[in-house]
C-alpha positions in Angstrom: 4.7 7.8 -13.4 8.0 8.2 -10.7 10.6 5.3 -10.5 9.0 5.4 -7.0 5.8 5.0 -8.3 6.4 2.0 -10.3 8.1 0.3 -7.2 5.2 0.5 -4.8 3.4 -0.9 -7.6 5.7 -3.7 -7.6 5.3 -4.4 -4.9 1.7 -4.1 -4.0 0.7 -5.7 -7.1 2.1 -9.5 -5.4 -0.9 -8.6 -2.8 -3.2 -7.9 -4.8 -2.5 -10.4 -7.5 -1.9 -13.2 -5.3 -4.6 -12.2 -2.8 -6.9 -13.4 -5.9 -5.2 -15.9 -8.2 -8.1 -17.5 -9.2 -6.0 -19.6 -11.5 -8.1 -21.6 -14.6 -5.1 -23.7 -15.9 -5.8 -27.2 -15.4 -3.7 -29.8 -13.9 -1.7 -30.0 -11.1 2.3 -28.8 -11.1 5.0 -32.2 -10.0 5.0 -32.6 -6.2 7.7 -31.2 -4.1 8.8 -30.0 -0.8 8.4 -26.0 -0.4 11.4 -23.8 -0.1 12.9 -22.5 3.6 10.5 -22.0 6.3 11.0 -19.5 9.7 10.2 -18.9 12.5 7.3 -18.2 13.9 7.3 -14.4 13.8 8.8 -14.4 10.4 7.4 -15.6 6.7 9.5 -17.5 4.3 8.8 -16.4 0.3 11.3 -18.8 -1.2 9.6 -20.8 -3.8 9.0 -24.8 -3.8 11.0 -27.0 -5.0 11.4 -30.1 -6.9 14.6 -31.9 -5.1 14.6 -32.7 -1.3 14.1 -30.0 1.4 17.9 -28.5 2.0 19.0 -28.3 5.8 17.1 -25.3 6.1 13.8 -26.3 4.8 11.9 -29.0 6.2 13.2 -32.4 6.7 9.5 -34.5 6.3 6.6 -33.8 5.6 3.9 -32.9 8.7 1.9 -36.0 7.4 4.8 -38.4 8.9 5.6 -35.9 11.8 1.9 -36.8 13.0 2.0 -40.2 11.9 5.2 -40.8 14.1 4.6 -38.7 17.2 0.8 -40.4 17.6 2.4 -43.8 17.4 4.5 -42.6 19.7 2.5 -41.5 22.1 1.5 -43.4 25.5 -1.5 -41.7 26.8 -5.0 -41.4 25.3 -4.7 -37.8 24.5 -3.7 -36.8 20.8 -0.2 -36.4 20.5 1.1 -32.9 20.1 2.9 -31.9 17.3 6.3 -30.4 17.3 5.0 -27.9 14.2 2.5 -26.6 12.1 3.0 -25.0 8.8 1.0 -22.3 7.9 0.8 -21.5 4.3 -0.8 -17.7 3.3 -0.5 -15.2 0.2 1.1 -12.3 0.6 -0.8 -9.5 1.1 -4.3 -9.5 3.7 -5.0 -12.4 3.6 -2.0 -13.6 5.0 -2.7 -11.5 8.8 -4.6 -14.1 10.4 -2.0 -16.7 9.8 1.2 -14.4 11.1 -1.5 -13.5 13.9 -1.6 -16.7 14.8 2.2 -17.5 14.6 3.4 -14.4 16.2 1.1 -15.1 18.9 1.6 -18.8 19.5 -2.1 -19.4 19.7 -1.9 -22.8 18.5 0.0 -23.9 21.5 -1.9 -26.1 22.6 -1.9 -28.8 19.6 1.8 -27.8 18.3 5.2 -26.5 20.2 5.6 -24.3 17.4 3.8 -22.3 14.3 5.8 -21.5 11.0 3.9 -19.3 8.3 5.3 -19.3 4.7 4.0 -17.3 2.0 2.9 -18.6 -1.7 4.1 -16.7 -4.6 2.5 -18.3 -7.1 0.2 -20.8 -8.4 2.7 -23.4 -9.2 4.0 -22.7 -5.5 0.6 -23.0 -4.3 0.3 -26.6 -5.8 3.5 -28.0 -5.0 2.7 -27.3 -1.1 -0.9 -28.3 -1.4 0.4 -31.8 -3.3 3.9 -32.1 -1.2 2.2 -32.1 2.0 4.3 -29.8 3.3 1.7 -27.2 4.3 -0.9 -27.9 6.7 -3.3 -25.3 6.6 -3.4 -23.1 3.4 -5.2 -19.7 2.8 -6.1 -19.8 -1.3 -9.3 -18.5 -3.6 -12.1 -21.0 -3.3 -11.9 -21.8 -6.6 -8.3 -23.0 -6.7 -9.5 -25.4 -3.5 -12.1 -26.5 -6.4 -9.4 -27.4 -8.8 -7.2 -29.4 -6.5 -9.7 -31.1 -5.1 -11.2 -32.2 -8.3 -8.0 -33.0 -9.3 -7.9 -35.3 -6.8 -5.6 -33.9 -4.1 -6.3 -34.8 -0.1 -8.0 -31.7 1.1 -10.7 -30.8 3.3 -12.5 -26.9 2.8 -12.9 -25.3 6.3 -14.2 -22.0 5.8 -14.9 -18.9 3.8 -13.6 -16.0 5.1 -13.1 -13.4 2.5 -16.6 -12.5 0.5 -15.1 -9.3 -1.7 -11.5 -8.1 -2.7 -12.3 -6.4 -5.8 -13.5 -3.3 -7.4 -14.2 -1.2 -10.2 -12.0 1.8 -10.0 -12.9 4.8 -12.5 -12.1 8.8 -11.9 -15.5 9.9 -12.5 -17.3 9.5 -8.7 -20.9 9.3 -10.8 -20.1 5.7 -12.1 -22.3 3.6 -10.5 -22.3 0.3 -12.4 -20.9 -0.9 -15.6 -23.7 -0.1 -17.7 -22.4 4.1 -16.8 -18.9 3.1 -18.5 -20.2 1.4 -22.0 -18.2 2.5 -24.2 -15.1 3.7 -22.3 -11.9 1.6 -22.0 -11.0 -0.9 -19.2 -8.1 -2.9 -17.9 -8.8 -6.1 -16.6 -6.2 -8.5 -15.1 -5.9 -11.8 -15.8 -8.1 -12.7 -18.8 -9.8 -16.2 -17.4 -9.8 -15.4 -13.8 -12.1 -15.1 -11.5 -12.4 -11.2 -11.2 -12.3 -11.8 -15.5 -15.3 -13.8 -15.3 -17.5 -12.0 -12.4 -16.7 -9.1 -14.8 -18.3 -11.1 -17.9 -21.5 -12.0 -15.9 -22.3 -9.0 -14.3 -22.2 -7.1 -17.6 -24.3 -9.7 -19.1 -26.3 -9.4 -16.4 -26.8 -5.4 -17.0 -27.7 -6.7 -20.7 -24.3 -5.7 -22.2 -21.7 -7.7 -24.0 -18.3 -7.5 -22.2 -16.2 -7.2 -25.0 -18.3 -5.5 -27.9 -19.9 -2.6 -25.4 -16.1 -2.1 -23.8 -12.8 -1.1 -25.3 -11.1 -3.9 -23.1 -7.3 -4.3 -22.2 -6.7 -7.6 -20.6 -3.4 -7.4 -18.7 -0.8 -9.7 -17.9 -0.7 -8.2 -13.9 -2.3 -6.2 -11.5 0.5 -3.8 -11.9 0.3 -3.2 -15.5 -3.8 -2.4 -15.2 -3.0 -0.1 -12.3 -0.1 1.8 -14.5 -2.3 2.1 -17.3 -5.2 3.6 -15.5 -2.7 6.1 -13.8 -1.0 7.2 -16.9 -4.3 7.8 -18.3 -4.2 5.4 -21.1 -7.5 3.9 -19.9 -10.3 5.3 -18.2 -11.1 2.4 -15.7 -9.7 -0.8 -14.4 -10.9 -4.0 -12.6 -8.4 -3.7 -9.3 -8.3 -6.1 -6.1 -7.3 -5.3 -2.8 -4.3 -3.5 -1.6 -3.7 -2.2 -5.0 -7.2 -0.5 -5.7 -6.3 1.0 -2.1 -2.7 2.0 -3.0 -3.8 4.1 -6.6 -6.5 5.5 -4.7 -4.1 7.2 -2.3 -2.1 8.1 -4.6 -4.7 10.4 -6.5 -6.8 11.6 -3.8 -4.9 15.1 -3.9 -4.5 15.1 -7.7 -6.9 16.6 -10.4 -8.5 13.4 -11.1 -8.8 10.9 -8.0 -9.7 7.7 -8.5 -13.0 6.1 -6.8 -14.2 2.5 -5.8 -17.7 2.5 -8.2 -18.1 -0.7 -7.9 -17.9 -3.5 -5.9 -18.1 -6.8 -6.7 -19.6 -8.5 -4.5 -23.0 -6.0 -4.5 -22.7 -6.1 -8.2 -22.5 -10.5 -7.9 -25.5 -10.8 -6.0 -27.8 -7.9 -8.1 -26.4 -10.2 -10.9 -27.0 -13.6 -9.4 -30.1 -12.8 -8.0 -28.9 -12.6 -4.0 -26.2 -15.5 -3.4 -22.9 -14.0 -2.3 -19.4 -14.4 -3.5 -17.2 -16.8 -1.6 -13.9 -15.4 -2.6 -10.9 -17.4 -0.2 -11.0 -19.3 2.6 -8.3 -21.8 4.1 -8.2 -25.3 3.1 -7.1 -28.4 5.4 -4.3 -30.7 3.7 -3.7 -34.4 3.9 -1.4 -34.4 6.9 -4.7 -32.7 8.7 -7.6 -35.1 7.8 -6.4 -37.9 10.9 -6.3 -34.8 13.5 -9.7 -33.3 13.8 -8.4 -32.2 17.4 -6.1 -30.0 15.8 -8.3 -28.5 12.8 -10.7 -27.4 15.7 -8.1 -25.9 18.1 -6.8 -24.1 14.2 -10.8 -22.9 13.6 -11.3 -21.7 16.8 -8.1 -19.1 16.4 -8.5 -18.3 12.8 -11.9 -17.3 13.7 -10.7 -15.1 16.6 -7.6 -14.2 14.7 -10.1 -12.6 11.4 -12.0 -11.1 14.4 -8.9 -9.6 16.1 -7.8 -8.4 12.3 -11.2 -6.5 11.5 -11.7 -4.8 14.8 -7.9 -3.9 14.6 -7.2 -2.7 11.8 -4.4 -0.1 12.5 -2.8 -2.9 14.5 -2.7 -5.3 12.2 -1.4 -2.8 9.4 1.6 -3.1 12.1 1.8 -6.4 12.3 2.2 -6.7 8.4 4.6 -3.8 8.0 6.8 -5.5 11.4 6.2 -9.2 11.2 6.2 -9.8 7.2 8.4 -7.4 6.0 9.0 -9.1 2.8 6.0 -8.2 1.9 6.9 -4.7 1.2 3.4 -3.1 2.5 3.1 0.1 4.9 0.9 0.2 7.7 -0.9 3.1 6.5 -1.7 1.4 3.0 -2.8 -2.0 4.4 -4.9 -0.7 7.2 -6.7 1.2 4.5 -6.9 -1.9 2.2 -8.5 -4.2 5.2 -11.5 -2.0 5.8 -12.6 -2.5 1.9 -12.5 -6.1 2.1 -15.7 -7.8 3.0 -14.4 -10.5 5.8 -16.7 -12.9 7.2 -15.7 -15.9 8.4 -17.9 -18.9 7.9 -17.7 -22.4 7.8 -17.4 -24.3 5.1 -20.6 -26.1 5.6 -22.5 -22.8 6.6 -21.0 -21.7 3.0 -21.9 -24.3 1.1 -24.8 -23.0 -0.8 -23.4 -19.8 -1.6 -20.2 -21.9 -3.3 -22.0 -24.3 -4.6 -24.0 -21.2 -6.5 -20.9 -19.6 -7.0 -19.4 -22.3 -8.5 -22.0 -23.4 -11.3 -22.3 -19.4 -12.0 -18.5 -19.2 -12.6 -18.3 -22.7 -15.0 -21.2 -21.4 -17.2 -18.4 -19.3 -18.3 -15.4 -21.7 -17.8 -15.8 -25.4 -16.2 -12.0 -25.1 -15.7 -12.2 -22.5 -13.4 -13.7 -24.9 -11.1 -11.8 -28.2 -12.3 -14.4 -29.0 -14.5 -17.4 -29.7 -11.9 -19.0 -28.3 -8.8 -16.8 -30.4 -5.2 -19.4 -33.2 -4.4 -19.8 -33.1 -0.6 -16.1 -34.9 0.2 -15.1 -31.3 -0.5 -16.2 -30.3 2.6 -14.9 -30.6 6.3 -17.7 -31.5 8.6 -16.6 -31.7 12.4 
């Protein structure tokens, strides 16, 4: 593979990595306040940190903004707030928040919208627990840990059902039962994608580790790079990466192909429920200002809606308006009609995560935090 080559992957592999940290470590990282924020048309992808916000970071946290501006206040209305932080992970899921913030559509409950981006899932604890985030994109199992962990949050939807897929150069595969036998990279041993892997090949009556010639990989990247070079014949691959190695093969002797994805191949497994993969997750500074967290539904709703009927617009707005990111227009438009959106509420999900969840802790509690949310998990309007 080119120098080139490797770079994209860089790159794209933050997406696609980050877009489905489904992290399994337990505990919760020390509190602190998250690195620089910007403006509302830009992202921020400095890291949290432990000591006090420097001058260009924030200088409280939005749970005392809200507290002082409503006792403030003199009429009966809800104070507005003077910002909301938006916290997102690079790569898709990340559109409907910059949407929002390039567009101003949360006006009307805050004079202005920041969106910063987590790296990590130490980053994505510390502004979770620092309370310097007040509406955060994440896997719905990571909302599951904090929560049992006992962190302030409130689950407000589902929006992202499927992000992964088997990719394989023979265009006959079909299921994993076609590739016993044959080597595969899987990312992450322990995630999520590890352990919807696991069941669905028990589920086909196979063992995952005696019927494959597995290669658990420390990144995205790495699985992606061994599948190209050849040194395995399939890999386990979430969204924009599987996109990104599929265009790069399509005019090559071997192209690669989606066989599988994961969320058909959960619910033949599961017997029908469907796989809640990420959703956004109200924080503490939220839970006084239902006002607001309806105002923020409404346009996150409209924003997923403007995302999926746009999609060579809003490959635009990532390659424009997040540039950090590092992702082309072409690659994410691409990416965004081979994830399975849906936005739901978190109460209209609640059976398929509560499914979800008990599937996934047969195989690891800690995936979960050691138990399925009891119903404080979710946010009920």
């Amino acid at each position: 593979m080119t120098r080139c080559s490797r770079r994209v992957f860089a790159v794209l592999a933050v997406a696609a990595a980050l877009a489905v940290v489904l992290v399994v470590a337990a505990g919760l990282a020390a509190c602190g306040s998250p690195g620089t924020t910007t403006s509302t048309s830009t992202v921020s992808t400095e890291p949290p940190t432990i000591a006090a916000s420097t001058t260009q970071g924030p200088t409280g946290s939005a749970a005392e903004t809200s507290t002082s501006e409503a006792a403030t206040s003199t009429s009966a209305a809800p104070a507005k707030l003077s910002k909301l932080t938006l916290v997102a992970p690079p790569g898709p899921m990340a559109i409907p928040l910059a949407y929002m913030a390039v567009n101003n559509k949360l006006a009307e409950v805050a004079d202005k919208t920041d969106v910063v981006i987590w790296e990590n899932a130490d980053q994505l604890k510390a502004y979770v627990a620092g309370g310097q985030g007040d509406f955060v994109t994440m896997p719905s199992n990571n909302a599951a840990i904090f929560y049992n962990k006992g962190l302030q949050l409130k689950l407000l939807d589902i929006s992202v059902w499927n992000i992964t897929y088997l990719i394989t150069s023979d265009s006959r595969v079909a299921s994993f039962a076609d590739i016993k036998g044959q080597s595969l990279a899987v990312p992450f041993e322990g995630s999520v994608p590890d352990l919807m892997f696991q069941y669905i090949v028990k589920a086909e009556g196979l063992d995952p580790l005696k019927d494959f010639k597995v290669r658990y990989t420390a990144d995205p990247t790495q699985a992606a790079q061994l599948l190209l070079s050849g040194q395995v014949q399939n890999a386990v691959l979430s969204e924009a990466l599987a996109t990104s190695v599929i265009l790069q093969t399509k005019d090559t002797a071997k192209p690669l192909h989606r066989a599988l994805a994961f969320d058909k191949a959960w619910g033949d497994a599961s017997g029908g429920p469907d796989s809640p993969i990420a959703g956004t997750v109200a924080t503490a500074s939220m839970l006084s200002r239902p006002d607001v967290i309806a105002v923020f539904e409404r346009e996150y709703k409209a924003a997923v809606q403007w995302m999926t009927d746009h999609p060579e617009e809003a490959g635009q707005l990532v390659e424009t308006q997040l540039p950090q990111l590092g992702l082309k227009a072409a690659v994410m438009t691409a990416s965004l009609k081979n994830i399975t959106w849906r936005y739901t509420t978190a109460m209209d999900a609640r059976a398929s995560l509560d499914q979800f969840y008990l599937d996934l802790s047969q195989l690891s509690p800690e995936v979960i935090g050691g138990k399925v949310p009891d119903d404080g998990f979710y946010f009920k309007p």
